[in-house]
N, CA, C, O and CB atoms as a CASP TS submission, in Angstrom:
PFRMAT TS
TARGET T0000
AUTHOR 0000-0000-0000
METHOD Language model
MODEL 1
PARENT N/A
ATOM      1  N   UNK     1     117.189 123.379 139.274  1.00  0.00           N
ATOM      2  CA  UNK     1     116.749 123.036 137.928  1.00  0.00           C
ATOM      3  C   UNK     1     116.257 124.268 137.181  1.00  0.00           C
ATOM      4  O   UNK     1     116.736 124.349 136.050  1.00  0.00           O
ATOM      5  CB  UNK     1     115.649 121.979 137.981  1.00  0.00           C
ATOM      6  N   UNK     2     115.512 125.146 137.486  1.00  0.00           N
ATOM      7  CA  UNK     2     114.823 126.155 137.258  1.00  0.00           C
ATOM      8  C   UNK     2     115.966 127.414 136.972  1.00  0.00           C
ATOM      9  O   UNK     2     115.495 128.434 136.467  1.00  0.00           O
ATOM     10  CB  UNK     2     113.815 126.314 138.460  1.00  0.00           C
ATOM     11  N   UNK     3     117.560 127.393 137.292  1.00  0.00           N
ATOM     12  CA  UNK     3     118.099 128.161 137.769  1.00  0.00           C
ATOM     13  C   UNK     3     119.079 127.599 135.922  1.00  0.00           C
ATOM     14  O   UNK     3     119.386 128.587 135.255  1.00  0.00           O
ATOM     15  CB  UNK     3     118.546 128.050 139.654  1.00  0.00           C
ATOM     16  N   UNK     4     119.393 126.489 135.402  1.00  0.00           N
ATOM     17  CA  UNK     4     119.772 125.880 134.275  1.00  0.00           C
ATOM     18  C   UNK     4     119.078 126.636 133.011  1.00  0.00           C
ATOM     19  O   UNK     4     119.567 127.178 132.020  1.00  0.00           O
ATOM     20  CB  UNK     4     119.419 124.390 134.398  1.00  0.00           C
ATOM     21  N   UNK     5     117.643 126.435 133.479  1.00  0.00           N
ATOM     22  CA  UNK     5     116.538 127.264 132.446  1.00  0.00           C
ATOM     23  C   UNK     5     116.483 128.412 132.203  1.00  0.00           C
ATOM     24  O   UNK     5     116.018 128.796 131.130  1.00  0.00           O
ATOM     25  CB  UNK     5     115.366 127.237 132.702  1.00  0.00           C
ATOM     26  N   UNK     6     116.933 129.241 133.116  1.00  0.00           N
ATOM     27  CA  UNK     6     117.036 130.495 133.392  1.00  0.00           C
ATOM     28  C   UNK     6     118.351 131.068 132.980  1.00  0.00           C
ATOM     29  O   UNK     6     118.430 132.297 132.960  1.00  0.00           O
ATOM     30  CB  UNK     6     116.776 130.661 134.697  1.00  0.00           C
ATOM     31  N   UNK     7     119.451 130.320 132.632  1.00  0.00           N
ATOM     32  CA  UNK     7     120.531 130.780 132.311  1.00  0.00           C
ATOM     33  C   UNK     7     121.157 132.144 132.835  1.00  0.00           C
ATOM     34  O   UNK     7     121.593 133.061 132.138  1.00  0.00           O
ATOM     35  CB  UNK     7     120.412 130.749 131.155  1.00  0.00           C
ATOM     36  N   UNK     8     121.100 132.070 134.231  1.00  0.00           N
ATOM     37  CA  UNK     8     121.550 133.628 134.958  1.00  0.00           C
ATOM     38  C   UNK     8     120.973 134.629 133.846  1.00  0.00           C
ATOM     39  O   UNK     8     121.520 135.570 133.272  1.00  0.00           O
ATOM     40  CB  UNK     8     123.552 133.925 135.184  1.00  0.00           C
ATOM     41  N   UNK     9     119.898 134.192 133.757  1.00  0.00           N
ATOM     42  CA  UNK     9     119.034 135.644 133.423  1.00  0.00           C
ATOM     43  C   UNK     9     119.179 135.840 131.816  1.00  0.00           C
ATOM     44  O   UNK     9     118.423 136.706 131.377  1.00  0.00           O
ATOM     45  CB  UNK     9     119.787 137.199 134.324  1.00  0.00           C
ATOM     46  N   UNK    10     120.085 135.139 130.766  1.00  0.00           N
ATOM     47  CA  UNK    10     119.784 134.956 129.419  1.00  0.00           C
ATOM     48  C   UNK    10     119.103 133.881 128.427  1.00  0.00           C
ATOM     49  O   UNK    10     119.131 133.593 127.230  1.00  0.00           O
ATOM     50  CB  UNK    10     120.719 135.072 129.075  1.00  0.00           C
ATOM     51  N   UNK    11     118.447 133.434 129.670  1.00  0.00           N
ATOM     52  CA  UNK    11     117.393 132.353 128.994  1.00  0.00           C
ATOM     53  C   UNK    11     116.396 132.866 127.739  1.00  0.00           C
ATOM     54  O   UNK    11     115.883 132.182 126.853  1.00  0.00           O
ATOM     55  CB  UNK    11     116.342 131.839 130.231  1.00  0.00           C
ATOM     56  N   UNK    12     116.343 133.701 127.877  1.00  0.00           N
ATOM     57  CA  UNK    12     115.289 134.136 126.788  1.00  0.00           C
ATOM     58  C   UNK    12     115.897 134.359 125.938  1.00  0.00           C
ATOM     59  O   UNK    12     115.275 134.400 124.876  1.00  0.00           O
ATOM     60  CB  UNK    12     114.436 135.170 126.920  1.00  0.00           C
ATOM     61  N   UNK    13     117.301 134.610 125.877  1.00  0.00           N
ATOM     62  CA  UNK    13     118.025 134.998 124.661  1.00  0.00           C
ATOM     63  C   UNK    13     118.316 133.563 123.851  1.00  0.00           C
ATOM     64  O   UNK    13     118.106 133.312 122.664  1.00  0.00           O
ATOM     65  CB  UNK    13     119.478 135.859 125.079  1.00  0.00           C
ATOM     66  N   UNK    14     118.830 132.773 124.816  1.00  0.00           N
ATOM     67  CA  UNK    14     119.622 131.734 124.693  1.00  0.00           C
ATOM     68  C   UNK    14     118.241 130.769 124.347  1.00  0.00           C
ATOM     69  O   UNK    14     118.533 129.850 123.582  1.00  0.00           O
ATOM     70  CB  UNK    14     120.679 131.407 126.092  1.00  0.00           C
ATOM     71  N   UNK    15     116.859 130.793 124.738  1.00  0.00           N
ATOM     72  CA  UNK    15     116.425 129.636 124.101  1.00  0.00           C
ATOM     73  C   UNK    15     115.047 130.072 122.992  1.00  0.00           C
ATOM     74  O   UNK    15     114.032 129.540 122.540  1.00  0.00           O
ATOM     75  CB  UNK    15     116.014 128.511 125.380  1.00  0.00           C
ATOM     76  N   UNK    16     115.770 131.376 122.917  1.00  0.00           N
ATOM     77  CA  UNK    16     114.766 132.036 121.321  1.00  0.00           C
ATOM     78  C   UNK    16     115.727 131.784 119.989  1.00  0.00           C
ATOM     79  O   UNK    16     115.263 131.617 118.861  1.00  0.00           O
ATOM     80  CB  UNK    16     114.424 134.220 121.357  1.00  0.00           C
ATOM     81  N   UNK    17     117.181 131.784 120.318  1.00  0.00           N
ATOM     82  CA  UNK    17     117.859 131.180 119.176  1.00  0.00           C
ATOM     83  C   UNK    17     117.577 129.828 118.976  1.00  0.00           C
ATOM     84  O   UNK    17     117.402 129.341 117.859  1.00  0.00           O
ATOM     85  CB  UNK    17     119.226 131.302 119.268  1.00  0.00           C
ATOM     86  N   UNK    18     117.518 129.070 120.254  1.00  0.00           N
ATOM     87  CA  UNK    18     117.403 127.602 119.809  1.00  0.00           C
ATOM     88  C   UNK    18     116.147 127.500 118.532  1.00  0.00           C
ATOM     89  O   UNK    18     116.110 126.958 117.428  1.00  0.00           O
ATOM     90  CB  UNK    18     116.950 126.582 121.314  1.00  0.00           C
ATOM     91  N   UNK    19     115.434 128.111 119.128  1.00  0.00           N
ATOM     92  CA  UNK    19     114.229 127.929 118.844  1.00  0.00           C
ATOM     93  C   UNK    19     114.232 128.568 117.239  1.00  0.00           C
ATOM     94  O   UNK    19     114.080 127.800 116.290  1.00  0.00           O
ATOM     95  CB  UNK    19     113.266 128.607 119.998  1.00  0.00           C
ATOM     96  N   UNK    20     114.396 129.859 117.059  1.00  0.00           N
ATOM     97  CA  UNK    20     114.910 130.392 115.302  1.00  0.00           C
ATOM     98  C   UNK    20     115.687 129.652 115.115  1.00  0.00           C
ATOM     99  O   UNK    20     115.640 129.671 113.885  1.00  0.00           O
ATOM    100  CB  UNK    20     115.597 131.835 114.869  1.00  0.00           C
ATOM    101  N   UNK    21     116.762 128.641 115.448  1.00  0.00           N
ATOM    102  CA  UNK    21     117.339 127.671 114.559  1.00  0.00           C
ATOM    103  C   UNK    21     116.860 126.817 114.599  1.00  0.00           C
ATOM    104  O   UNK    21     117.496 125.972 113.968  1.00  0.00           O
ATOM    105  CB  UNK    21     118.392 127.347 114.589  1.00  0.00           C
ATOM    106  N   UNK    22     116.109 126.489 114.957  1.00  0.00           N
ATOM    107  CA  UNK    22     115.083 124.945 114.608  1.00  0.00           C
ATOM    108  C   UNK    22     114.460 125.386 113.457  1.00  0.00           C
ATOM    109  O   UNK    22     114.570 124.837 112.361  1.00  0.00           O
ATOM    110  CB  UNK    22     113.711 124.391 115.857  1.00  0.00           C
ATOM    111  N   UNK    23     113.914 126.211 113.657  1.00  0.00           N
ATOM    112  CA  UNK    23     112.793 126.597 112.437  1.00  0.00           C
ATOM    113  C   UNK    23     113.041 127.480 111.307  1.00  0.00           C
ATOM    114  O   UNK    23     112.225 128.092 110.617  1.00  0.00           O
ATOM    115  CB  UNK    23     111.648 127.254 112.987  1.00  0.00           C
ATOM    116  N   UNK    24     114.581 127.429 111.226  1.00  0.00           N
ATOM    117  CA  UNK    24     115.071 127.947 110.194  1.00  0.00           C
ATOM    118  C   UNK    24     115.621 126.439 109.264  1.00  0.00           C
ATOM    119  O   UNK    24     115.369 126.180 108.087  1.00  0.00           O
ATOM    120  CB  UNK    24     116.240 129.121 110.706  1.00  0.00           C
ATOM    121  N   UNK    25     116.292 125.757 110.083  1.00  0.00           N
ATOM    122  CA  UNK    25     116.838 124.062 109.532  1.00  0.00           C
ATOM    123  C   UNK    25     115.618 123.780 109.452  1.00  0.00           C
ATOM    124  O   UNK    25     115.141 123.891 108.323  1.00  0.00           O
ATOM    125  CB  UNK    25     117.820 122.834 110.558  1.00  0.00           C
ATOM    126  N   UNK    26     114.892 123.426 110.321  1.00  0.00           N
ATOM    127  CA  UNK    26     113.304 122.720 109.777  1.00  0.00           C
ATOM    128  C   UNK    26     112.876 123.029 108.137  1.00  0.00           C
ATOM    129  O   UNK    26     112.574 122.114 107.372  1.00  0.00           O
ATOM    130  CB  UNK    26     111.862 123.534 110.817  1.00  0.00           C
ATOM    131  N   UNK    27     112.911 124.904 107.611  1.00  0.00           N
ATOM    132  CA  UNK    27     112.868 125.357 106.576  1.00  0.00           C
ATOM    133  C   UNK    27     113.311 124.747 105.866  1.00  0.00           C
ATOM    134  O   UNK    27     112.637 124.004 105.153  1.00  0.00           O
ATOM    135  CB  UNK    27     113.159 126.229 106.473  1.00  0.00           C
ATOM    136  N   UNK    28     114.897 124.850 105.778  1.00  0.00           N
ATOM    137  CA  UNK    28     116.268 124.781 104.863  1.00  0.00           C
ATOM    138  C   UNK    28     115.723 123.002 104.866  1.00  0.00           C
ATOM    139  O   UNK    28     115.816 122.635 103.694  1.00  0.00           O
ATOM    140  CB  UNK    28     118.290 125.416 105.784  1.00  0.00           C
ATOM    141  N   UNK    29     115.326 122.092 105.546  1.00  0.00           N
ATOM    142  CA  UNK    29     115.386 120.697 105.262  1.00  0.00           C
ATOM    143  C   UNK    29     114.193 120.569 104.049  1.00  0.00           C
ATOM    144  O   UNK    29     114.387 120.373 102.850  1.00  0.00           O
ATOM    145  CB  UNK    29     115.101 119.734 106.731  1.00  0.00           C
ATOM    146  N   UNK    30     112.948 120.737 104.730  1.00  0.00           N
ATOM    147  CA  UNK    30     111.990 120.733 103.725  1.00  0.00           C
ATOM    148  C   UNK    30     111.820 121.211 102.212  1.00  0.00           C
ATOM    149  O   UNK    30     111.352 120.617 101.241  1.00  0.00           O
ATOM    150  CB  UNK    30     111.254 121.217 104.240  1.00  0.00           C
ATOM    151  N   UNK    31     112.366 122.499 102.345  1.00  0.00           N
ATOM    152  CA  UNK    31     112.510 122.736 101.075  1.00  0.00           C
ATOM    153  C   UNK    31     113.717 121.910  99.978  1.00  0.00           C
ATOM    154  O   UNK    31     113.585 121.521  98.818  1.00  0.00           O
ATOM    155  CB  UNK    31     112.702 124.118 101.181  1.00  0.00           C
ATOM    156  N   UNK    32     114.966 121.853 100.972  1.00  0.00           N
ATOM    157  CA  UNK    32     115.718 121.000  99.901  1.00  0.00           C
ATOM    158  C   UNK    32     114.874 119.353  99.379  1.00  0.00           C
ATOM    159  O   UNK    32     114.981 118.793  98.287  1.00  0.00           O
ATOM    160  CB  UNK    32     117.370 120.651 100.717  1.00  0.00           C
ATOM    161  N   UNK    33     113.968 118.857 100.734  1.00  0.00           N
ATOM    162  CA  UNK    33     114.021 117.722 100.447  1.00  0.00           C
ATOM    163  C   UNK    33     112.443 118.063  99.050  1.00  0.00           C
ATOM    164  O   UNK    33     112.454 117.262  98.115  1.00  0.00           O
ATOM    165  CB  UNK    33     113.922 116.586 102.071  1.00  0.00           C
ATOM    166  N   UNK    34     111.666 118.796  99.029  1.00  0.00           N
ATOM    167  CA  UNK    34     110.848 118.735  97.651  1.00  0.00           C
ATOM    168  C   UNK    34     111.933 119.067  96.602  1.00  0.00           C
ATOM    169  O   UNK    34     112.352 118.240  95.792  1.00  0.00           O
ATOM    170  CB  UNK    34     109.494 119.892  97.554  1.00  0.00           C
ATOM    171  N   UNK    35     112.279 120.130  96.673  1.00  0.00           N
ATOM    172  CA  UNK    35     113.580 120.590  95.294  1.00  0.00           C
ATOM    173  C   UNK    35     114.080 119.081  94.860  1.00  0.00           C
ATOM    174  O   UNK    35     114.154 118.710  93.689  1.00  0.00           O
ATOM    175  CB  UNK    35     115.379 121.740  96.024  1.00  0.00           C
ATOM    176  N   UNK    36     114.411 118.273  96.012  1.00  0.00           N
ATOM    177  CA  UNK    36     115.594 117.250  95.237  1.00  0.00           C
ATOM    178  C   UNK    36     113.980 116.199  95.101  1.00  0.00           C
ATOM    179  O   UNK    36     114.341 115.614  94.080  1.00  0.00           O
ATOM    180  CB  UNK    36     117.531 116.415  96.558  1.00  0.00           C
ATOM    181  N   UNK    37     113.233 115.880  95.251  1.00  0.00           N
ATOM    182  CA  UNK    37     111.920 114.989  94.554  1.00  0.00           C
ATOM    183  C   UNK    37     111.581 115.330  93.394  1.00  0.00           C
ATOM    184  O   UNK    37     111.312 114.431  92.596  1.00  0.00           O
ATOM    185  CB  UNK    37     110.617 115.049  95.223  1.00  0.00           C
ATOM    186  N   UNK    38     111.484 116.958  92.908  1.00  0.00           N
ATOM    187  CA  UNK    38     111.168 117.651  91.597  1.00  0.00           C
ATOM    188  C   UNK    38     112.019 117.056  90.974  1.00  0.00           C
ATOM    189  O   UNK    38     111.779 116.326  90.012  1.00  0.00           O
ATOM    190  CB  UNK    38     111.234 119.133  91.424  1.00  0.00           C
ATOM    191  N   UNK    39     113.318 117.329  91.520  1.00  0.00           N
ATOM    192  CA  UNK    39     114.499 117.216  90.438  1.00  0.00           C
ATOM    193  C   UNK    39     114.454 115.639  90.006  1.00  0.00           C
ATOM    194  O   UNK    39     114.906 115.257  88.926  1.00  0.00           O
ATOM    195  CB  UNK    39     116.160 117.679  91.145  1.00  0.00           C
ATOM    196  N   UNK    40     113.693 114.520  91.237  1.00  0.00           N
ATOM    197  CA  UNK    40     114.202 113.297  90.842  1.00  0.00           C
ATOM    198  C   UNK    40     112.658 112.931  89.503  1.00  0.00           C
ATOM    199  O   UNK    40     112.634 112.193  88.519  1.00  0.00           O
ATOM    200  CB  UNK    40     114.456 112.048  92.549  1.00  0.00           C
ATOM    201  N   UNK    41     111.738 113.712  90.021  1.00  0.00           N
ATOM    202  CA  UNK    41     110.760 113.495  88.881  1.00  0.00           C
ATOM    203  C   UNK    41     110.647 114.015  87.760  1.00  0.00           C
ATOM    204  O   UNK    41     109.890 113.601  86.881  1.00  0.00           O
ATOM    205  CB  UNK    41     109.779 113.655  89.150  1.00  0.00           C
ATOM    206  N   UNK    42     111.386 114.975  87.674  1.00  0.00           N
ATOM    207  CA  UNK    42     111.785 115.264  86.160  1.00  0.00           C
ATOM    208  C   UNK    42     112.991 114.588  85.674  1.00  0.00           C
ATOM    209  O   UNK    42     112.834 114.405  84.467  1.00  0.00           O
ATOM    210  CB  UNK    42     112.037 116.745  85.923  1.00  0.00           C
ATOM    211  N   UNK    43     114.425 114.013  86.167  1.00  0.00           N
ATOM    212  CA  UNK    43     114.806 113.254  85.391  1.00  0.00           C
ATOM    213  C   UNK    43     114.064 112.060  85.022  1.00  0.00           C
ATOM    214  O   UNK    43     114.398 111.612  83.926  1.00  0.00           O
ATOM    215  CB  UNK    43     115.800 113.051  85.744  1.00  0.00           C
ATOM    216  N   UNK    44     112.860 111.217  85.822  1.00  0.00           N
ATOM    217  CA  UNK    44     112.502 109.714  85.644  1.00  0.00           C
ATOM    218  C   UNK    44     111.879 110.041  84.398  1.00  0.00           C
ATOM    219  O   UNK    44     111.755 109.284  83.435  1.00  0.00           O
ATOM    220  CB  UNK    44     111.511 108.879  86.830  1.00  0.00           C
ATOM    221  N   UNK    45     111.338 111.719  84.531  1.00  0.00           N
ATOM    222  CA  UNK    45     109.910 111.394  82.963  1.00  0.00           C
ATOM    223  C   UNK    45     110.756 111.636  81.879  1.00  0.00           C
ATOM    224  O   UNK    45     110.549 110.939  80.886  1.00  0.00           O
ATOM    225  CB  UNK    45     108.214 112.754  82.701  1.00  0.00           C
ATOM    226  N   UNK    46     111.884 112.662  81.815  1.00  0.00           N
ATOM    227  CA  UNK    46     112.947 112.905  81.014  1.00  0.00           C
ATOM    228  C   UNK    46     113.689 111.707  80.217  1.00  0.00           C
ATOM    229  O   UNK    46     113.896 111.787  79.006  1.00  0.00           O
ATOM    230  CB  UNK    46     113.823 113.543  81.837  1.00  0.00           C
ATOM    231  N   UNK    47     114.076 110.571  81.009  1.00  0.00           N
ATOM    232  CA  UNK    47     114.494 109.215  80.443  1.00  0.00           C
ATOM    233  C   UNK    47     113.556 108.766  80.181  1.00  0.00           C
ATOM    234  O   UNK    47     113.674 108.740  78.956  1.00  0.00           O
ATOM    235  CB  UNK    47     115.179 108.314  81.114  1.00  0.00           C
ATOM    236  N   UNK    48     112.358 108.233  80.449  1.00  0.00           N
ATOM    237  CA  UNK    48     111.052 107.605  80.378  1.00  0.00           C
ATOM    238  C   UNK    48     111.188 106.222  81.508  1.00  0.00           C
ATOM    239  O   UNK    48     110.747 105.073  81.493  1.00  0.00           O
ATOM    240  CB  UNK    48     110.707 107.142  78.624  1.00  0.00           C
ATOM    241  N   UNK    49     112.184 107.156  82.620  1.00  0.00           N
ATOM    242  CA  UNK    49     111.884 105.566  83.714  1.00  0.00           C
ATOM    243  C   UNK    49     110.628 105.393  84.263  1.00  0.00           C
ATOM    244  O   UNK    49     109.840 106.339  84.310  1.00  0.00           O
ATOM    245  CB  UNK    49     112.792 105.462  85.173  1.00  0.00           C
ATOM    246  N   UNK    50     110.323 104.198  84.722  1.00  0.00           N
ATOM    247  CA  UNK    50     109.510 104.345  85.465  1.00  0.00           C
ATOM    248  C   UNK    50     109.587 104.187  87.274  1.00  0.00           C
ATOM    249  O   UNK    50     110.360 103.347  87.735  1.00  0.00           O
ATOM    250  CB  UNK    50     108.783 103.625  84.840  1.00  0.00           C
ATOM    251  N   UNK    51     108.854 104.932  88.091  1.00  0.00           N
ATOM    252  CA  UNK    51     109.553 104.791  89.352  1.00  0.00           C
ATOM    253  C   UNK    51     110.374 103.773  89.892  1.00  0.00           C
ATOM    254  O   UNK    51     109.959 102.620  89.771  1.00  0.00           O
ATOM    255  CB  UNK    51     108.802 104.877  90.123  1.00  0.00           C
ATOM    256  N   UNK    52     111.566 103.983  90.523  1.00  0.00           N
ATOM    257  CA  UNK    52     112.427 103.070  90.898  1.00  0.00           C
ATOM    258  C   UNK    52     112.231 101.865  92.158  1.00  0.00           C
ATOM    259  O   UNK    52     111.861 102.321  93.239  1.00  0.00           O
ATOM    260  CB  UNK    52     113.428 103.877  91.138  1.00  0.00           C
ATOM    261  N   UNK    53     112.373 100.926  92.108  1.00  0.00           N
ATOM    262  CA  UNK    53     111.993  99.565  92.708  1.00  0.00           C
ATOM    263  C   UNK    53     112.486  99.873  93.977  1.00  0.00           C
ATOM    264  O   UNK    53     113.507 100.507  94.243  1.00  0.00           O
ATOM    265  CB  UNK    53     112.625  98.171  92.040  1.00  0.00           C
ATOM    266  N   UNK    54     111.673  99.371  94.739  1.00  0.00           N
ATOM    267  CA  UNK    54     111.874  98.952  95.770  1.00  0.00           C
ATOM    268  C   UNK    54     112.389  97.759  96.411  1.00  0.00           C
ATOM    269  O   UNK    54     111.689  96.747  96.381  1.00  0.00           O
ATOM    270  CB  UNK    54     111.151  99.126  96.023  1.00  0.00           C
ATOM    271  N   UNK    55     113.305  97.743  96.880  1.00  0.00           N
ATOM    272  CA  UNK    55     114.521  96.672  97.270  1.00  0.00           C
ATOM    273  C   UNK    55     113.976  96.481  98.889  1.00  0.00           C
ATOM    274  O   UNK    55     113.896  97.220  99.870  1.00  0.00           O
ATOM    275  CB  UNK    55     116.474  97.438  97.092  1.00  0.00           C
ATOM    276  N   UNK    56     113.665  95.120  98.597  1.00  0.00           N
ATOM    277  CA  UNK    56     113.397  94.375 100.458  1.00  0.00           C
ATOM    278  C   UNK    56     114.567  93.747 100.635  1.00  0.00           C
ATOM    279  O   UNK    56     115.100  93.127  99.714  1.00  0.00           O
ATOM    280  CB  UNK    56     112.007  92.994 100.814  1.00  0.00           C
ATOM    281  N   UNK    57     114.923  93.813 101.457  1.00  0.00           N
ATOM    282  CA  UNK    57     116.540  93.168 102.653  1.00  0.00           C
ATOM    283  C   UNK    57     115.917  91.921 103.465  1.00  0.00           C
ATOM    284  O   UNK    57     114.969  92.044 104.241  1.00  0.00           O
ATOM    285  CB  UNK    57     117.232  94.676 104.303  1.00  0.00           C
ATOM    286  N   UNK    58     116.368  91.086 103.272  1.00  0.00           N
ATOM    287  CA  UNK    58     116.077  90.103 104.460  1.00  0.00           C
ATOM    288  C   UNK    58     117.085  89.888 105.462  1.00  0.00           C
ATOM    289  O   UNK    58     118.146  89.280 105.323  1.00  0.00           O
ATOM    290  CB  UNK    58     115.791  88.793 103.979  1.00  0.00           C
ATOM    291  N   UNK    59     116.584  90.514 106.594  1.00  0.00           N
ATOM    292  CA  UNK    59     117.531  90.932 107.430  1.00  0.00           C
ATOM    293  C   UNK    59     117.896  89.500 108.510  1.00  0.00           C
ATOM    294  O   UNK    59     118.944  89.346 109.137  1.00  0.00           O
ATOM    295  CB  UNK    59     116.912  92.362 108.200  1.00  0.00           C
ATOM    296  N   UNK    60     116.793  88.632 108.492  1.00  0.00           N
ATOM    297  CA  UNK    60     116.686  87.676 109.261  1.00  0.00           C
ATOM    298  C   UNK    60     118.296  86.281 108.496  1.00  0.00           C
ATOM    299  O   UNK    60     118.783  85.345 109.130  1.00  0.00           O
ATOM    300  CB  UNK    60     114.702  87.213 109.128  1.00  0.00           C
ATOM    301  N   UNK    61     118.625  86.684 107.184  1.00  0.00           N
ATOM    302  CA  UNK    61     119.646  85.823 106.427  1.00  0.00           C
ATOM    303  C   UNK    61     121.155  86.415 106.844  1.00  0.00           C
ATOM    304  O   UNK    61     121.560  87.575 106.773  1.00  0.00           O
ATOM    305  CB  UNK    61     119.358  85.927 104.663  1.00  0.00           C
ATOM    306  N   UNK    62     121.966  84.989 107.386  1.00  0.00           N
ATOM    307  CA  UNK    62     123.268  85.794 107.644  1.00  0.00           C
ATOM    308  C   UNK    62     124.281  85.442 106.732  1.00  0.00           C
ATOM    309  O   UNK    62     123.717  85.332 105.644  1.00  0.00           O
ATOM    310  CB  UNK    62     123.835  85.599 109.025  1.00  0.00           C
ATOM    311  N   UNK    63     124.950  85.312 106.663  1.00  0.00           N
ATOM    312  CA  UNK    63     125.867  85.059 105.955  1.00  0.00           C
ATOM    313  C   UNK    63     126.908  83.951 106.720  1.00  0.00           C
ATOM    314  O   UNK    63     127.578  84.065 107.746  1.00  0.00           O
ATOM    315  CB  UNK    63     126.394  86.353 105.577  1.00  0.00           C
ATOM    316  N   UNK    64     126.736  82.787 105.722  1.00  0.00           N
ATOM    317  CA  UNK    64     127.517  82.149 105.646  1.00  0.00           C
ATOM    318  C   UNK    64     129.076  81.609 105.328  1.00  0.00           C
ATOM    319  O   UNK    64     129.762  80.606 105.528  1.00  0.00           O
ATOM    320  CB  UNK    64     127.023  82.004 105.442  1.00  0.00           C
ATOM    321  N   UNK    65     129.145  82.461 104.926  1.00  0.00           N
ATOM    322  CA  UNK    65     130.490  82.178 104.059  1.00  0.00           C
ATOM    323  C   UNK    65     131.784  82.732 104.105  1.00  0.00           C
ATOM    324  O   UNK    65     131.747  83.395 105.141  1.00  0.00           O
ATOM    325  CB  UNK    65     130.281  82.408 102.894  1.00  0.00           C
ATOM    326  N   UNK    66     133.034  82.881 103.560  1.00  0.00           N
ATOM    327  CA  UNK    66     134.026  83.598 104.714  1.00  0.00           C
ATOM    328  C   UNK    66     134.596  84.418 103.379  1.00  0.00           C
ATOM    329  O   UNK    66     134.295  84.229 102.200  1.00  0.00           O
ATOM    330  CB  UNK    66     135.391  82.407 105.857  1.00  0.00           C
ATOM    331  N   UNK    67     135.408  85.275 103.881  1.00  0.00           N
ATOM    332  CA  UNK    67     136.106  85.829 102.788  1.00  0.00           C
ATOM    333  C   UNK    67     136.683  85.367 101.298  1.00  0.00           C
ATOM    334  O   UNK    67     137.385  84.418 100.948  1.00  0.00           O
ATOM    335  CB  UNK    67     136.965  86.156 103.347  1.00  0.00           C
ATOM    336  N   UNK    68     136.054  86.493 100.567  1.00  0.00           N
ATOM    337  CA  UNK    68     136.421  85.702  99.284  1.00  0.00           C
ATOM    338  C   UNK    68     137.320  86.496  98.318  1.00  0.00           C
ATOM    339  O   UNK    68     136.863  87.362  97.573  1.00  0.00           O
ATOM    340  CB  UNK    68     135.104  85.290  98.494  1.00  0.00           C
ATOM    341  N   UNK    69     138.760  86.122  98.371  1.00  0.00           N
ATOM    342  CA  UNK    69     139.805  86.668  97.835  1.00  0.00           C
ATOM    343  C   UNK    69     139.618  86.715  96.466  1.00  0.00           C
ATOM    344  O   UNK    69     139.025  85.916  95.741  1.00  0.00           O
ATOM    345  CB  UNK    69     140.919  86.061  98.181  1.00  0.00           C
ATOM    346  N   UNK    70     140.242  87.833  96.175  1.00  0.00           N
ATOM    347  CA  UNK    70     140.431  87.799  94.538  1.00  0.00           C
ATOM    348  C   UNK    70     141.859  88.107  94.257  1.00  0.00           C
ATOM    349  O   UNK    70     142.387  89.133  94.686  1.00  0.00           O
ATOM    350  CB  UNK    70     139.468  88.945  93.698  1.00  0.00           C
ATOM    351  N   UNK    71     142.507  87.196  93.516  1.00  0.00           N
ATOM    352  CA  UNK    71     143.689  87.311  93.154  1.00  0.00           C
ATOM    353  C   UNK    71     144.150  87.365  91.681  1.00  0.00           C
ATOM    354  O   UNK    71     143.569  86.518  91.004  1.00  0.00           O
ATOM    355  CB  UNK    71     144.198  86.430  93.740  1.00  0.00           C
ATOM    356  N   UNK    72     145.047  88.134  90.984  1.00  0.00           N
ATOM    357  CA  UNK    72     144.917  88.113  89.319  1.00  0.00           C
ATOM    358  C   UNK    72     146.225  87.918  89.030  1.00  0.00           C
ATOM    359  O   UNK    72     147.052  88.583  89.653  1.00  0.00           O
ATOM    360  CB  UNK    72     144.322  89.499  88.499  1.00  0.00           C
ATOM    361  N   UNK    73     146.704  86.876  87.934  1.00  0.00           N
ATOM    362  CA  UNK    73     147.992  86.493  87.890  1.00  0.00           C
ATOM    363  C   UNK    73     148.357  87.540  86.487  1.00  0.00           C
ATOM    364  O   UNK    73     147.577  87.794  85.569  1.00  0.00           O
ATOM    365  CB  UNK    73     148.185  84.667  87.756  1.00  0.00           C
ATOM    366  N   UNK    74     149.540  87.955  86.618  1.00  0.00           N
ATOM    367  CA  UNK    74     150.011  88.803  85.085  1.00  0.00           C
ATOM    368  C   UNK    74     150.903  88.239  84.218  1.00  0.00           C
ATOM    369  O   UNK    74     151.212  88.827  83.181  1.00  0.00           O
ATOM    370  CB  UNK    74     150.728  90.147  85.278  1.00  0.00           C
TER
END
């Protein structure tokens, strides 16, 4: 087990990249994800929306009913 970790002796290489790419994506995520919140709060005040609704699913309802064709005569 110890010998996996060790990667014939480039373990340190091999799990300092892991590690700078975690925490480079960790970066790159966070920052996109405020950028795209700014961006969504300046279009809402820009239109004059007001924050967008929250939609509950009732997951416990199935569906009854079977396919429903649509057909169009010309």
């Amino acid at each position: 087990m110890l010998d996996f970790i060790k990667f014939d002796g480039y373990g340190i290489f091999i799990w300092s990249s892991y590690v700078s790419t975690f925490i480079v994506l960790s970066f790159l995520f966070i920052k996109t994800k405020n950028s795209l919140k700014s961006y969504e709060n300046k279009y809402l005040n820009e239109f004059n929306f007001s924050t967008p609704l929250k939609v509950k699913i009732n997951k416990k309802k199935r569906c009854t009913g079977g396919i429903i064709s649509h057909t169009t005569s010309i």
